[in-house]
PyMOL Python script that loads the backbone (N, CA, C, O; Angstrom):
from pymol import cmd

cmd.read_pdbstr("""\
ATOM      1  N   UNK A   1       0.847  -1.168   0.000  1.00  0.00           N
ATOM      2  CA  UNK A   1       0.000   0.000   0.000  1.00  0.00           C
ATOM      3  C   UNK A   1       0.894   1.232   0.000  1.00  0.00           C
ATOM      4  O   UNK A   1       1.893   1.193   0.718  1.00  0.00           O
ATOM      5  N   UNK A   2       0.638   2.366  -0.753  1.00  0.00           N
ATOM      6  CA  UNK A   2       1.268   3.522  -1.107  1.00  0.00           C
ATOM      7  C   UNK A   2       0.330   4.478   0.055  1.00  0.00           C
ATOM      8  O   UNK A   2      -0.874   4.497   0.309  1.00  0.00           O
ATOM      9  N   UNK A   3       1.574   5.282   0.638  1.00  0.00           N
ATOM     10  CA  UNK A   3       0.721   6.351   0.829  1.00  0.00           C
ATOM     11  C   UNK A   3       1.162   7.734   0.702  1.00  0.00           C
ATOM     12  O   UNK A   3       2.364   7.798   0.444  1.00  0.00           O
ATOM     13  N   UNK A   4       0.522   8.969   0.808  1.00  0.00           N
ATOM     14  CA  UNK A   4       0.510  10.304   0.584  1.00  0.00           C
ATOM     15  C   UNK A   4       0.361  10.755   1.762  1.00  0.00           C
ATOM     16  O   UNK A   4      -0.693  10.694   2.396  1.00  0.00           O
ATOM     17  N   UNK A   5       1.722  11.392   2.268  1.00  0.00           N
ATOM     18  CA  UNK A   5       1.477  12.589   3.672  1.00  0.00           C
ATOM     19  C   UNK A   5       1.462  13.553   3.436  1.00  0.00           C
ATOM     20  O   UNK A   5       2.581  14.002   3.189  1.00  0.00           O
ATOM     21  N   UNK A   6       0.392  14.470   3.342  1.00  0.00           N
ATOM     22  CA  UNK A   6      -0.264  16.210   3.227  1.00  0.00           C
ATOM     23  C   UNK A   6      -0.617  16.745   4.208  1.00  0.00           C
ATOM     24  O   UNK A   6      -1.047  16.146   5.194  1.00  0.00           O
ATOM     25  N   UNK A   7      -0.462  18.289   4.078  1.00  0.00           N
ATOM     26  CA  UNK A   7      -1.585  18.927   4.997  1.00  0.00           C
ATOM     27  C   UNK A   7      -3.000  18.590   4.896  1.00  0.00           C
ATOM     28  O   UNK A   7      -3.404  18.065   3.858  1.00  0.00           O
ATOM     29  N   UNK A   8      -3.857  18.854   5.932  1.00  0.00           N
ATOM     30  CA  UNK A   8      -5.642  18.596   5.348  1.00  0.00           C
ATOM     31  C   UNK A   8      -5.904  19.352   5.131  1.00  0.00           C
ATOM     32  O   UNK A   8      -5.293  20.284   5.653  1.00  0.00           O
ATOM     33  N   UNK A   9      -6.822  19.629   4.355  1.00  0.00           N
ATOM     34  CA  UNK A   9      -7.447  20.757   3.553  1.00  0.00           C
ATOM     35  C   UNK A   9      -9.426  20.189   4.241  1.00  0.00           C
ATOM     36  O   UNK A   9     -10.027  19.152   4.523  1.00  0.00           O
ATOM     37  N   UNK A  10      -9.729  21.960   4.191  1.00  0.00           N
ATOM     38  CA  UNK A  10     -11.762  21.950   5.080  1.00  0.00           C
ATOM     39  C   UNK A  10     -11.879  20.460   4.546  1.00  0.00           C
ATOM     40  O   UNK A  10     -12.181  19.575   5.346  1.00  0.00           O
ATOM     41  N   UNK A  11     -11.568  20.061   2.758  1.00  0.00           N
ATOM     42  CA  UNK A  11     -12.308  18.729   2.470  1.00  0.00           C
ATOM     43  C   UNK A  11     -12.004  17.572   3.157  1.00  0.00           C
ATOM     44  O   UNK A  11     -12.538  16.497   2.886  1.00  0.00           O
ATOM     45  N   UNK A  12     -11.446  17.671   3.747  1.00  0.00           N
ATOM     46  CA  UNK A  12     -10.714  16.008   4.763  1.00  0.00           C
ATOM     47  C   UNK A  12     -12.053  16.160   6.084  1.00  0.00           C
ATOM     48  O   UNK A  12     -12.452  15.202   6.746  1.00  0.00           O
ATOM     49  N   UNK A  13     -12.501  17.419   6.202  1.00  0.00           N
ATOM     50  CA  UNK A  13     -13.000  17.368   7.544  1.00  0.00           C
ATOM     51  C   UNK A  13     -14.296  15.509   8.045  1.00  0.00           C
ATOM     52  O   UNK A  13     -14.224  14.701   8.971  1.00  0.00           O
ATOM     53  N   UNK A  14     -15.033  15.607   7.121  1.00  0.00           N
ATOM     54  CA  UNK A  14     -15.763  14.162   7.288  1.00  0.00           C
ATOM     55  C   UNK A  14     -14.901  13.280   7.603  1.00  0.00           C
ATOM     56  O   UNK A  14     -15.100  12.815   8.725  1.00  0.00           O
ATOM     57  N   UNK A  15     -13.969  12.840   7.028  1.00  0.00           N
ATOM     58  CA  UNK A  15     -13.198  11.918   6.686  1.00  0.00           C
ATOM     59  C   UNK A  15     -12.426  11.898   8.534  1.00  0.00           C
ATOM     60  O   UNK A  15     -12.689  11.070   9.406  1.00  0.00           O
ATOM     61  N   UNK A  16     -11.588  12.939   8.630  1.00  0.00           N
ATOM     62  CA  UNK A  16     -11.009  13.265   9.750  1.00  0.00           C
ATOM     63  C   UNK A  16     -11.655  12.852  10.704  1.00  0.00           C
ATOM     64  O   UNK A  16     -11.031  12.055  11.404  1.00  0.00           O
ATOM     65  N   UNK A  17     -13.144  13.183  11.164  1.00  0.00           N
ATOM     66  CA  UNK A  17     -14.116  13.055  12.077  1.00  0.00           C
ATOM     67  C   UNK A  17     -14.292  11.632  12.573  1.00  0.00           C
ATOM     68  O   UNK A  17     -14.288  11.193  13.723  1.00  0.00           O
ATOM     69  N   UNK A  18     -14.560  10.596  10.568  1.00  0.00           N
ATOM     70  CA  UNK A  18     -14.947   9.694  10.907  1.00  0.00           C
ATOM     71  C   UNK A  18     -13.827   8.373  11.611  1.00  0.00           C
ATOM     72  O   UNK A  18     -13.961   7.330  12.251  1.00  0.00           O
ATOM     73  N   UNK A  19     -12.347   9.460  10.835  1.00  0.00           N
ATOM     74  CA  UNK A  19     -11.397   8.382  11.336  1.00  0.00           C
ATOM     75  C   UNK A  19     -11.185   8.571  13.384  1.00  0.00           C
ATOM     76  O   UNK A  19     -11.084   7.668  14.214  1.00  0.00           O
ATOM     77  N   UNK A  20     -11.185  10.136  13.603  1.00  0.00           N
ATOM     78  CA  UNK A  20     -11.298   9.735  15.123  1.00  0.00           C
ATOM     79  C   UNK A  20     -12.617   9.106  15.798  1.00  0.00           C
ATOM     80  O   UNK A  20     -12.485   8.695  16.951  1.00  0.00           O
ATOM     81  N   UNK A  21     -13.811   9.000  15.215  1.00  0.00           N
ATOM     82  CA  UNK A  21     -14.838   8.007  15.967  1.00  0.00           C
ATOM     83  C   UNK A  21     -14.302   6.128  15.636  1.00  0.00           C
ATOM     84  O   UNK A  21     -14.753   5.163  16.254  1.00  0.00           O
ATOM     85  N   UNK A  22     -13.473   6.086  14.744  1.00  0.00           N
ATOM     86  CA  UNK A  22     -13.137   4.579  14.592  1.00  0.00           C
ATOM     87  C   UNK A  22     -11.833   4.099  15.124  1.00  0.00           C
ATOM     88  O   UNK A  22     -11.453   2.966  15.417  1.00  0.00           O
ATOM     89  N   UNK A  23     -11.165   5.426  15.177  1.00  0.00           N
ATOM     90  CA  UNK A  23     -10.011   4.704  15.424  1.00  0.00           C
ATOM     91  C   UNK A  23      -9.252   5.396  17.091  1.00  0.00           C
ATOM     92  O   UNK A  23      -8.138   5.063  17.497  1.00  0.00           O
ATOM     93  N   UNK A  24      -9.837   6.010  17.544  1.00  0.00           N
ATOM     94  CA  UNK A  24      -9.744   6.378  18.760  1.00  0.00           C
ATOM     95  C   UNK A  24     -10.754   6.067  19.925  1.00  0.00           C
ATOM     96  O   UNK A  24     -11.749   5.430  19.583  1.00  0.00           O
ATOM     97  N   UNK A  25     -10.649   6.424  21.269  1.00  0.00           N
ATOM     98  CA  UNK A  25     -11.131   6.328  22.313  1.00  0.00           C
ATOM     99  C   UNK A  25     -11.624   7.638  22.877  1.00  0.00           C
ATOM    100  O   UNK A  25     -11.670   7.752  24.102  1.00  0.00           O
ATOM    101  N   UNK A  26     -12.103   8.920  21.884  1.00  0.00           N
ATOM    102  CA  UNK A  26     -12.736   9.693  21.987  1.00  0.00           C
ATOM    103  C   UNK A  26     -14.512   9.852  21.935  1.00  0.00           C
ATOM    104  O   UNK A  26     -15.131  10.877  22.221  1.00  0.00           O
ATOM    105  N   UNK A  27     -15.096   8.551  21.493  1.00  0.00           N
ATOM    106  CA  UNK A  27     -16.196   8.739  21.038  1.00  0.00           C
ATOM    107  C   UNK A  27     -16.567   9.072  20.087  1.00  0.00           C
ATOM    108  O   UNK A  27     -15.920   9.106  19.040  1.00  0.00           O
ATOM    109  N   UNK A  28     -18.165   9.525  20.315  1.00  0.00           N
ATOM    110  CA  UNK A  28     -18.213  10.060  19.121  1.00  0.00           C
ATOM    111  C   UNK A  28     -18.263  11.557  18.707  1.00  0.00           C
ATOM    112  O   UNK A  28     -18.784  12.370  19.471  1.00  0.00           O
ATOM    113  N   UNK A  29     -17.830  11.874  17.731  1.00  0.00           N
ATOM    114  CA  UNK A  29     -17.391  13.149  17.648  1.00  0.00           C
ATOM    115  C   UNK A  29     -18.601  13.641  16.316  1.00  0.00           C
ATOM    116  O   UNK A  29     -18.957  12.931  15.376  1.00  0.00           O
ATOM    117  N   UNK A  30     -18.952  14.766  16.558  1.00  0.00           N
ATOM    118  CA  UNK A  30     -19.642  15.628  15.839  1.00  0.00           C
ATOM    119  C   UNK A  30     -19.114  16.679  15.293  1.00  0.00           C
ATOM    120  O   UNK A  30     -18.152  17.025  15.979  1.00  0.00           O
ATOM    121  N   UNK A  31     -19.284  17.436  14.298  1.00  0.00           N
ATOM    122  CA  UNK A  31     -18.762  18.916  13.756  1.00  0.00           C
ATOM    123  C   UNK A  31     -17.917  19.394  14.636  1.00  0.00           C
ATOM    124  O   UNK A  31     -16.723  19.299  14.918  1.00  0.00           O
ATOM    125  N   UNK A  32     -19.641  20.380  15.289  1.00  0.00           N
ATOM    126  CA  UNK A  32     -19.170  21.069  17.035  1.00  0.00           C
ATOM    127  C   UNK A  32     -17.861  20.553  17.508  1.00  0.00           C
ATOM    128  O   UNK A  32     -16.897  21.277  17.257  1.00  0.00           O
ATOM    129  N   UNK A  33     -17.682  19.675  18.012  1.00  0.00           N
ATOM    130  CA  UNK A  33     -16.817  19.236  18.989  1.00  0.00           C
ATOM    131  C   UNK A  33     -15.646  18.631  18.360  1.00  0.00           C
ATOM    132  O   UNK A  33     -14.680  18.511  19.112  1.00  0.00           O
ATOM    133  N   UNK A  34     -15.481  18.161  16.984  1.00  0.00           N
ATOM    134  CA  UNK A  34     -14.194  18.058  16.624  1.00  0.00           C
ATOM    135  C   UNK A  34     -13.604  19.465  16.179  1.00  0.00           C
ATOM    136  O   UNK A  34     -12.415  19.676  16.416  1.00  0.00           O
ATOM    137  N   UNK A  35     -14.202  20.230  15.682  1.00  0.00           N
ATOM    138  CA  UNK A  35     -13.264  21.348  15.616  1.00  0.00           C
ATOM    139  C   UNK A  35     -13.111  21.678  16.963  1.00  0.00           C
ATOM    140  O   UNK A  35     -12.074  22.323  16.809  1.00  0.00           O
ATOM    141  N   UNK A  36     -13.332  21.748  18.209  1.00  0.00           N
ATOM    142  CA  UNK A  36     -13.580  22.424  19.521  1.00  0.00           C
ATOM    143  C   UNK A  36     -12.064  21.726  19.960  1.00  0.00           C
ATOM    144  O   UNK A  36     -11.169  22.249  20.625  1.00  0.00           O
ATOM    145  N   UNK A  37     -12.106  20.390  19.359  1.00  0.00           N
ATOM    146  CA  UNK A  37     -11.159  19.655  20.371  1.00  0.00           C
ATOM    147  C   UNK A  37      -9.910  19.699  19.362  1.00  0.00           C
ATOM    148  O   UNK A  37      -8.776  19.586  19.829  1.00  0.00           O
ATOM    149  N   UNK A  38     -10.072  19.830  18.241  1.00  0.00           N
ATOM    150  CA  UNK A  38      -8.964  19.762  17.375  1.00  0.00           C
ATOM    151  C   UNK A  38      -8.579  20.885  16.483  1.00  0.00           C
ATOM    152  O   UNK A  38      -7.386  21.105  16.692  1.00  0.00           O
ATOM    153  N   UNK A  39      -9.148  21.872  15.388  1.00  0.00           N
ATOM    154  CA  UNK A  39      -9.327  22.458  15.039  1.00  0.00           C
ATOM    155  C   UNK A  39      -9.118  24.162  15.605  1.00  0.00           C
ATOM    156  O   UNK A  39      -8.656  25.137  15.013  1.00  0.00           O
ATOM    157  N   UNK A  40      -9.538  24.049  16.650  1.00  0.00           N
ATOM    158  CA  UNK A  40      -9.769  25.451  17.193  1.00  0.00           C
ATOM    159  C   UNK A  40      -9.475  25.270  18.562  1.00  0.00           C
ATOM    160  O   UNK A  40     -10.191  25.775  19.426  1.00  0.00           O
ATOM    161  N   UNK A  41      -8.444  24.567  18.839  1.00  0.00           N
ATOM    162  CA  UNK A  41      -8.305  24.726  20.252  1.00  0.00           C
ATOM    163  C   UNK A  41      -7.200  25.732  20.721  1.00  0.00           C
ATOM    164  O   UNK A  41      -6.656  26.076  21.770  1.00  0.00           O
ATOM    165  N   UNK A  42      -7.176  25.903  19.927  1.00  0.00           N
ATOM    166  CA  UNK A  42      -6.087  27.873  19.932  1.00  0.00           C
ATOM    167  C   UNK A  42      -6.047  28.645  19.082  1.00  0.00           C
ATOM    168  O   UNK A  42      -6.525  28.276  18.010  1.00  0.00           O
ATOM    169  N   UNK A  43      -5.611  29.698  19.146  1.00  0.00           N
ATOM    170  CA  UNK A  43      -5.836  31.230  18.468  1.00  0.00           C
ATOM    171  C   UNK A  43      -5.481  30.848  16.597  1.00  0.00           C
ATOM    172  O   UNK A  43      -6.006  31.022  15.497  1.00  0.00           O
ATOM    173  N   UNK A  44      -4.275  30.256  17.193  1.00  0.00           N
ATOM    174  CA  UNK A  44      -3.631  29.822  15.835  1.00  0.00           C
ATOM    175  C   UNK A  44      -4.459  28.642  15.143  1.00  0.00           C
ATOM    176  O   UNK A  44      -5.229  27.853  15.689  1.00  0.00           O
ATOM    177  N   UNK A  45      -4.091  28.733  13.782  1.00  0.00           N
ATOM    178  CA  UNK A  45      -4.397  27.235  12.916  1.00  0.00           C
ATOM    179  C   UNK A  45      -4.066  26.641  13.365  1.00  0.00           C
ATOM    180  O   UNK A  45      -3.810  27.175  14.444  1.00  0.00           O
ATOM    181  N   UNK A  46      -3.731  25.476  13.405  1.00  0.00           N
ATOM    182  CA  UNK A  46      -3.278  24.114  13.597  1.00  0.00           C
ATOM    183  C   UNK A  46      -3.059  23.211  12.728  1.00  0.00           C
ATOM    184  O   UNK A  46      -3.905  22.664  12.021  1.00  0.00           O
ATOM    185  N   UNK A  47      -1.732  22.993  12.752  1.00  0.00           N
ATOM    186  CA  UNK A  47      -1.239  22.387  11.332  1.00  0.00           C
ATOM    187  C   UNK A  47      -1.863  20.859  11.775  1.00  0.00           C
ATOM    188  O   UNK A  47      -2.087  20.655  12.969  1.00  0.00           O
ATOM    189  N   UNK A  48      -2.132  19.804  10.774  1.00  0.00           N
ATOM    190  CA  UNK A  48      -2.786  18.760  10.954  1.00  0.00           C
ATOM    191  C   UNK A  48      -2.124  18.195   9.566  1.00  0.00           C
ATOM    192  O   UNK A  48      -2.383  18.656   8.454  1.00  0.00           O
ATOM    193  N   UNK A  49      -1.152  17.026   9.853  1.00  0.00           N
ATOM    194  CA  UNK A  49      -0.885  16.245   8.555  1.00  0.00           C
ATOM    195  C   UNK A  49      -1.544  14.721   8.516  1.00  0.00           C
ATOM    196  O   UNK A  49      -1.294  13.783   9.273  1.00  0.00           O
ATOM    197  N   UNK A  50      -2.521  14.775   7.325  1.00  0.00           N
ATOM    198  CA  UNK A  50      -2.641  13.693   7.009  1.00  0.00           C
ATOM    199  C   UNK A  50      -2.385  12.440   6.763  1.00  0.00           C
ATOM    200  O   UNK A  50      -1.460  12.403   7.575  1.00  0.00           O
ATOM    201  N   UNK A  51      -2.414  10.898   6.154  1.00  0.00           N
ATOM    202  CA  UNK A  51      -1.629   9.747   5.415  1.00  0.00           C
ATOM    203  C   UNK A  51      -3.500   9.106   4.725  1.00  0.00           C
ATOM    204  O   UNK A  51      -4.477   8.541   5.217  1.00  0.00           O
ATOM    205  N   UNK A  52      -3.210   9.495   3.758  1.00  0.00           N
ATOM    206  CA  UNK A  52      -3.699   9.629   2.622  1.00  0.00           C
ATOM    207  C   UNK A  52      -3.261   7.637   1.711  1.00  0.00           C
ATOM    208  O   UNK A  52      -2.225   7.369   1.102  1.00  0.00           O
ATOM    209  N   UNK A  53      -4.283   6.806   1.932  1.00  0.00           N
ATOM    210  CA  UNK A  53      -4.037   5.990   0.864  1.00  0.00           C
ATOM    211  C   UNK A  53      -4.002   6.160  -0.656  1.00  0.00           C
ATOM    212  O   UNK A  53      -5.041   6.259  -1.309  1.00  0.00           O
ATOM    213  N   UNK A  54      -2.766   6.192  -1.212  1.00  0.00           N
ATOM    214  CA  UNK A  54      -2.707   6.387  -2.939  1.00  0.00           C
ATOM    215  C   UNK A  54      -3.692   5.899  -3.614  1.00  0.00           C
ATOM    216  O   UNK A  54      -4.314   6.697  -4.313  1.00  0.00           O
ATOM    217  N   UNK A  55      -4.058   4.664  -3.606  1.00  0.00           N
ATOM    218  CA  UNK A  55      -4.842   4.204  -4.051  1.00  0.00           C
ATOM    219  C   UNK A  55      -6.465   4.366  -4.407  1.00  0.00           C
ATOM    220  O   UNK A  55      -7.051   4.236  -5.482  1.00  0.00           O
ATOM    221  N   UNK A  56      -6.957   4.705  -3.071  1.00  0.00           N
ATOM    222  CA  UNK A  56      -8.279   4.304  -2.486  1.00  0.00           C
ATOM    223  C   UNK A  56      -8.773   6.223  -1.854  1.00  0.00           C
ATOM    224  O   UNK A  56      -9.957   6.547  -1.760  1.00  0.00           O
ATOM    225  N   UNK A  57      -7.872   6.991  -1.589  1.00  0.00           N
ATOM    226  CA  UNK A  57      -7.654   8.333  -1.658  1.00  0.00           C
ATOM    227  C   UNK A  57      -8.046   8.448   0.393  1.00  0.00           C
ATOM    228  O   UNK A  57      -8.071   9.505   1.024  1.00  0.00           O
ATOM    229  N   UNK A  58      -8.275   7.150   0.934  1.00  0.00           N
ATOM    230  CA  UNK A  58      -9.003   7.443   2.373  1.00  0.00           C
ATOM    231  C   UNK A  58      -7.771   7.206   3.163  1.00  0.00           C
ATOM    232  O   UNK A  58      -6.843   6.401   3.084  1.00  0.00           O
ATOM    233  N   UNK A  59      -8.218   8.609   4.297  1.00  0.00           N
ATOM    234  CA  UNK A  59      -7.369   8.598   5.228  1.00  0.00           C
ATOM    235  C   UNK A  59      -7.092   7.991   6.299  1.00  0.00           C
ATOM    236  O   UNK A  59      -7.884   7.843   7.230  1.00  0.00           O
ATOM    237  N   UNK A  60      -5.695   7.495   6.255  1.00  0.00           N
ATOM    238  CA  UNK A  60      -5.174   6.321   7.710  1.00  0.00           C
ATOM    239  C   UNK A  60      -4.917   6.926   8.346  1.00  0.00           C
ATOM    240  O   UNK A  60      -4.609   6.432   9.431  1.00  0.00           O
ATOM    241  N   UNK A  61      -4.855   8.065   8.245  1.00  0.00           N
ATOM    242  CA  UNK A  61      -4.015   8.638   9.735  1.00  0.00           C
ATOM    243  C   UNK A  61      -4.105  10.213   9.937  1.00  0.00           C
ATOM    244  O   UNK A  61      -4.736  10.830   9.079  1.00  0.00           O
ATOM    245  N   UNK A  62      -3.679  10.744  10.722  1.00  0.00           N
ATOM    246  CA  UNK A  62      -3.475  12.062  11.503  1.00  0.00           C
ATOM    247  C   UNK A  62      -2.165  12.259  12.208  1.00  0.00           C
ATOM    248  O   UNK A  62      -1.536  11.361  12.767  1.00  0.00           O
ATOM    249  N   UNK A  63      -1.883  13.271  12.142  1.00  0.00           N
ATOM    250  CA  UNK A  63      -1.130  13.853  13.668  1.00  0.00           C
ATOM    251  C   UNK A  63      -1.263  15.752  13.470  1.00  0.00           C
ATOM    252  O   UNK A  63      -1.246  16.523  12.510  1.00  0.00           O
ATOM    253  N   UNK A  64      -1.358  15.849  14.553  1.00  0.00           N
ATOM    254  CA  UNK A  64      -1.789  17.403  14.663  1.00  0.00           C
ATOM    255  C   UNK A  64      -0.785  18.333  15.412  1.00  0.00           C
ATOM    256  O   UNK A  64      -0.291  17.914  16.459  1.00  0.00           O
ATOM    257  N   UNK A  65      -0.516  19.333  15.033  1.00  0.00           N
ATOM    258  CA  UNK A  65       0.560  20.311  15.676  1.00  0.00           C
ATOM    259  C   UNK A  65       0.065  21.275  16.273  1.00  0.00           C
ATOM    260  O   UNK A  65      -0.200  22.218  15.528  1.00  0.00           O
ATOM    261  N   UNK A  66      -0.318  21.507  18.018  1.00  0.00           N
ATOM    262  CA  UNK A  66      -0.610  22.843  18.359  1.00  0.00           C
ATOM    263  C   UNK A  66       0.222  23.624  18.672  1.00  0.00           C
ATOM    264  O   UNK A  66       1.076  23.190  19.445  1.00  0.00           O
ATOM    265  N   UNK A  67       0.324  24.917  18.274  1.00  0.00           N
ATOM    266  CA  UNK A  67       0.943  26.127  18.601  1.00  0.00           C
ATOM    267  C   UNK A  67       0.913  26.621  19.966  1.00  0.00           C
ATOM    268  O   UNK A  67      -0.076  27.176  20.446  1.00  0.00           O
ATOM    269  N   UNK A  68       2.338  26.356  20.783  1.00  0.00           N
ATOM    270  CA  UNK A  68       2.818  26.794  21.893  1.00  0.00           C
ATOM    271  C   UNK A  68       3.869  27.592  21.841  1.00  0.00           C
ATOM    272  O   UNK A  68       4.738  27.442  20.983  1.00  0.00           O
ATOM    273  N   UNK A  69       3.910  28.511  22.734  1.00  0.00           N
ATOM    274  CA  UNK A  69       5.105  29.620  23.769  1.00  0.00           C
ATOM    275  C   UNK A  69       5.891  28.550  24.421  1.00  0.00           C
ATOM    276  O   UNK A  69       5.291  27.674  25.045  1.00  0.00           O
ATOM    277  N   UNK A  70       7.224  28.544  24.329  1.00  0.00           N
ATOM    278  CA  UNK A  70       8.236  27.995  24.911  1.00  0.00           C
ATOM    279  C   UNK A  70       9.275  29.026  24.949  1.00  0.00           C
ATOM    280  O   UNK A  70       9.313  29.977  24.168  1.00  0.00           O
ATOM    281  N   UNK A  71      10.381  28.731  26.181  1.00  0.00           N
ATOM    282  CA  UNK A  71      11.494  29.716  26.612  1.00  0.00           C
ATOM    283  C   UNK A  71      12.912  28.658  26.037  1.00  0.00           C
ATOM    284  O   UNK A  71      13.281  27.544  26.407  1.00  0.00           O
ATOM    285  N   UNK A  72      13.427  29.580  25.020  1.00  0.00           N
ATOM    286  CA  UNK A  72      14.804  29.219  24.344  1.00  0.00           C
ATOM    287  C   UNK A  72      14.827  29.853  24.750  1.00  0.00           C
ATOM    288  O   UNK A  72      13.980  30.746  24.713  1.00  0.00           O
ATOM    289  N   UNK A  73      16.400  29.815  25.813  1.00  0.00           N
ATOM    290  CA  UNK A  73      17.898  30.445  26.341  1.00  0.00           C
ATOM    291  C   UNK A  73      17.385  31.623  26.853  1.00  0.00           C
ATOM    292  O   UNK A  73      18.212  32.501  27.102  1.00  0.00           O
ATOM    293  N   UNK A  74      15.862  31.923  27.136  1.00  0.00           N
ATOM    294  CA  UNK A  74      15.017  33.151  27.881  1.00  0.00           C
ATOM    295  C   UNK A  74      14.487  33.558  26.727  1.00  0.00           C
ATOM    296  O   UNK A  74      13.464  34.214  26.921  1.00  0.00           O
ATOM    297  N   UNK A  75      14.714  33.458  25.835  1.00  0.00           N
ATOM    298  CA  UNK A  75      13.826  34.029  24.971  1.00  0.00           C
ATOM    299  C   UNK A  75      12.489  33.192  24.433  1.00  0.00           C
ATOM    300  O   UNK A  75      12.522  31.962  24.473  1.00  0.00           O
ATOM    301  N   UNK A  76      11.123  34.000  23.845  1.00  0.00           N
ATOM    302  CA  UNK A  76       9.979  33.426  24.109  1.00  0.00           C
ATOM    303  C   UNK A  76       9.912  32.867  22.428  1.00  0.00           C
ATOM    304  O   UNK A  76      10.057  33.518  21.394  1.00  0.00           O
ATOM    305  N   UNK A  77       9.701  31.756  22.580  1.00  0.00           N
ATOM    306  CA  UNK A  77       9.265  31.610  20.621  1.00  0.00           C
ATOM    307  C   UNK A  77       7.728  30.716  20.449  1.00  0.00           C
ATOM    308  O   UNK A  77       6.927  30.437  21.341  1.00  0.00           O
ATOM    309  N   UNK A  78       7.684  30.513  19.511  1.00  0.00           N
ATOM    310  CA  UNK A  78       6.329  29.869  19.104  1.00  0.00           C
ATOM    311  C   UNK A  78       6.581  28.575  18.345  1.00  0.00           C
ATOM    312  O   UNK A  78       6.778  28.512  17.131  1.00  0.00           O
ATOM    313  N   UNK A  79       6.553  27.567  19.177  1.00  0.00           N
ATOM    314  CA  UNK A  79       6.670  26.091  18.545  1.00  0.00           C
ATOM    315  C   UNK A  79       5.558  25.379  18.460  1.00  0.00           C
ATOM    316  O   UNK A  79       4.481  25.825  18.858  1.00  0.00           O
ATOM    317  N   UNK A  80       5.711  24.083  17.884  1.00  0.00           N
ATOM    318  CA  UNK A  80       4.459  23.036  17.133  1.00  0.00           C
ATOM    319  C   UNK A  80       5.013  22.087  18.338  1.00  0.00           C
ATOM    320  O   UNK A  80       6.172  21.865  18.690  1.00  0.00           O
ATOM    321  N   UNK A  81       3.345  21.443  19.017  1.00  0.00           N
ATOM    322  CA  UNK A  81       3.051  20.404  20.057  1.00  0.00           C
ATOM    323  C   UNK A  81       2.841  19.447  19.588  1.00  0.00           C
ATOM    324  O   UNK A  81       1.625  19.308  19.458  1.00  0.00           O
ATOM    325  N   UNK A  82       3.310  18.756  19.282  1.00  0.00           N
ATOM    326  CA  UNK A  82       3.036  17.222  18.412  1.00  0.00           C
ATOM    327  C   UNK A  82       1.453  16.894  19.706  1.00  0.00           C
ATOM    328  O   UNK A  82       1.524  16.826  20.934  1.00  0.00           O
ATOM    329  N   UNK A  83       0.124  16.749  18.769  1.00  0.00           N
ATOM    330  CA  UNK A  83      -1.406  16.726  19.685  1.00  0.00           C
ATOM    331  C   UNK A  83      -2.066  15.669  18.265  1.00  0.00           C
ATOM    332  O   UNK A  83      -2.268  15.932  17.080  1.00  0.00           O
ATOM    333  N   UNK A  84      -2.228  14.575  18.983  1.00  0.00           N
ATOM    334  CA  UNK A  84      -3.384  13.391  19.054  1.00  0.00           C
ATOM    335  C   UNK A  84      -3.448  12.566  17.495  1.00  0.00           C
ATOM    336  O   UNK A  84      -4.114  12.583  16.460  1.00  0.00           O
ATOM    337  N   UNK A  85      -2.287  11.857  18.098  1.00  0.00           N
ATOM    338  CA  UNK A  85      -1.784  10.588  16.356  1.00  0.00           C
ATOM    339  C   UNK A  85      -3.056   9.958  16.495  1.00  0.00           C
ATOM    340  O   UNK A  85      -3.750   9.621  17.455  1.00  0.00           O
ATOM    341  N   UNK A  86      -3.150   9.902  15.357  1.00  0.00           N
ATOM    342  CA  UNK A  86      -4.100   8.831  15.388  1.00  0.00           C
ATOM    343  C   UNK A  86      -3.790   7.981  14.052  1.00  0.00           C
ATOM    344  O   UNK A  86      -3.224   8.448  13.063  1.00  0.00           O
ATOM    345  N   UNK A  87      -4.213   6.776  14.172  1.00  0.00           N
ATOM    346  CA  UNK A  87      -4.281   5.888  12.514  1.00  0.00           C
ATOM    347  C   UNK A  87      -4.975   4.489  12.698  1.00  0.00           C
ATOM    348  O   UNK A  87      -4.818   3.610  13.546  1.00  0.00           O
ATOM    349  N   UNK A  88      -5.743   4.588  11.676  1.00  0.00           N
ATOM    350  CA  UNK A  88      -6.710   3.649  11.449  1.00  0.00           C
ATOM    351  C   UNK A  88      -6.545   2.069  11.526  1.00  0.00           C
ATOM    352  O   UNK A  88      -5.552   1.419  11.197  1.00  0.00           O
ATOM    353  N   UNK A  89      -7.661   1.639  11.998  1.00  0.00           N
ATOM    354  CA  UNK A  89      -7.167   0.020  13.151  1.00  0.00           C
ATOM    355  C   UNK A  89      -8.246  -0.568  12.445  1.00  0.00           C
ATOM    356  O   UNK A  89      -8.569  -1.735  12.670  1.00  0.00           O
TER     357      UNK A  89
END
""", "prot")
cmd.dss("prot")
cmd.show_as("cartoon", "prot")
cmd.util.cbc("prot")
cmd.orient("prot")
């Protein structure tokens, strides 16, 4: 099996949803509440990379990056939180 790792684009959103109600221990997730918990859980976007089957075009997987404040050497910067792998079981 081939696969494709991308950013997601709004069109993944179904897809995204349906892979965390199958393949996680979140439940079930609706619109509302997957963007709440994933999507918009800070000011910033949230980068979210896909794994994309070549073939079949459906998504195995996730991992999501939230945007945090961390202190390099005292100084304040803005790094990516590796937030909620997921891949299809």
């Amino acid at each position: 099996m081939g696969l494709i790792y991308r950013m997601h684009t709004e069109a993944d959103k179904q897809a995204l949803m349906a892979l965390w109600e199958s393949s996680s221990n979140w439940g079930e997730v609706g619109v509302d509440s997957w963007a709440y918990k994933n999507l918009y859980s800070s000011k910033a976007d949230v980068p979210i990379i896909v794994a994309e089957d070549k073939k079949t075009g459906s998504l195995l997987g996730q991992f999501a990056f939230v945007p945090s404040r961390i202190s390099v050497k005292g100084r304040e910067v803005v790094a990516l939180r590796p937030f909620a792998p997921i891949l299809h079981h």
